[in-house]
Each structure stands twice: as structure tokens, then as C-alpha cells.
C-alpha positions in Angstrom: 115.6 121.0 63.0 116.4 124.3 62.0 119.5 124.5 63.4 120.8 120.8 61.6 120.2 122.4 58.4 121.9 125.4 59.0 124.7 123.7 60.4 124.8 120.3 58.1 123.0 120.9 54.8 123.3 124.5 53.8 127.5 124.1 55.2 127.9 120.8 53.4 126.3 122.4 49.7 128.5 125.5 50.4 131.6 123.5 51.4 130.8 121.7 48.1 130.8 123.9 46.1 134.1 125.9 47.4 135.7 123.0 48.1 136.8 123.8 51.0 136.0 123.2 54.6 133.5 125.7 56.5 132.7 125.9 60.0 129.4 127.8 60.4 129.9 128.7 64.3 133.0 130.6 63.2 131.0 132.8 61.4 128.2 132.7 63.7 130.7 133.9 66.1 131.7 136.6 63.7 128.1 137.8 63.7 127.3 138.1 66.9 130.3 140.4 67.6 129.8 142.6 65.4 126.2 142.9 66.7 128.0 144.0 70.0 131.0 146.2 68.4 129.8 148.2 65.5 127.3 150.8 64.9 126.1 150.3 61.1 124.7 147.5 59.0 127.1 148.5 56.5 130.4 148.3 58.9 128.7 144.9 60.6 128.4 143.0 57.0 132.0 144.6 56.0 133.8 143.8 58.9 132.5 139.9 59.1 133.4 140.0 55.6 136.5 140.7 56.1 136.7 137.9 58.6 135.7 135.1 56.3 138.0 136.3 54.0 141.0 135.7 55.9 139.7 131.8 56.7 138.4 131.5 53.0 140.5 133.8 51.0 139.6 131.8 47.6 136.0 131.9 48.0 133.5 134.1 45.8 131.5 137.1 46.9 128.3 135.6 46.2 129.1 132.8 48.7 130.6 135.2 51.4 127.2 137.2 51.5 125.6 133.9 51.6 127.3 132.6 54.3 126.6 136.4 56.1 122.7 136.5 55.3 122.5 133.0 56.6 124.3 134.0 60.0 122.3 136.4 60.6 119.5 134.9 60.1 120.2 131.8 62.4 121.6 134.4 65.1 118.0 136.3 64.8 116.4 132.9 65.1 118.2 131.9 67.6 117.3 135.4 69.8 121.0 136.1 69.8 120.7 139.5 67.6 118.1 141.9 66.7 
């Protein structure tokens, strides 16, 4: 259950409001390597950042750090980070 609303509802109301297309295991992807490459927080969140920028280079800030804090939190959920 859990999972279909990260990966359906939350990316559908994002995708909505962007208007354009998102797929969620890209950035889930994104996540869990820079759980296994960088050292800091800080460098994790700037360097997936930087990632979603080059496949959504129009999109706001607000809905980048969204898209992050959701990641994470479906990777921690899912026992694939800490």
C-alpha cells in the first residue's frame, strides 16, 4: 500500500503540478547511491539534487526537496538506507 502511493499518488500530484513527467525509481535510485558514495547529509541531499535537476531542469526547489524527503523516506521504509 505504501509503496502504490509513493509511487502513483504522491508522483501523479507532483507530475501535476510540474507538468511534467516523473519517475520516482529514478530518484529512488539517486538516493540509494548516494547512501553508498558520500559521506554527509549535506553532500547526499546536494548531489541527488543536482541529479533531478538535470532530468527536471524547470522544476521548483520546493518540489525537488519534496521529491528528496520522500525518497528517503520510502528507501528508509523500505530497509534500503539508514
Amino acid at each position: 500500500m505504501i509503496s502504490w502511493v509513493y509511487k502513483n499518488l504522491i508522483v501523479k500530484i507532483i507530475s501535476w503540478l510540474t507538468g511534467q513527467s516523473i519517475d520516482f525509481d529514478v530518484i529512488v535510485n539517486y538516493v540509494k547511491e548516494a547512501e553508498d558514495t558520500l559521506k554527509t547529509g549535506r553532500d547526499k541531499a546536494s548531489w541527488v539534487a543536482e541529479q533531478i535537476v538535470k532530468i527536471l531542469p524547470t522544476v521548483a526547489t520546493w518540489i525537488i526537496n519534496l521529491l528528496i524527503e520522500l525518497a528517503v523516506a520510502y528507501c528508509k521504509k523500505q530497509g534500503w538506507i539508514k
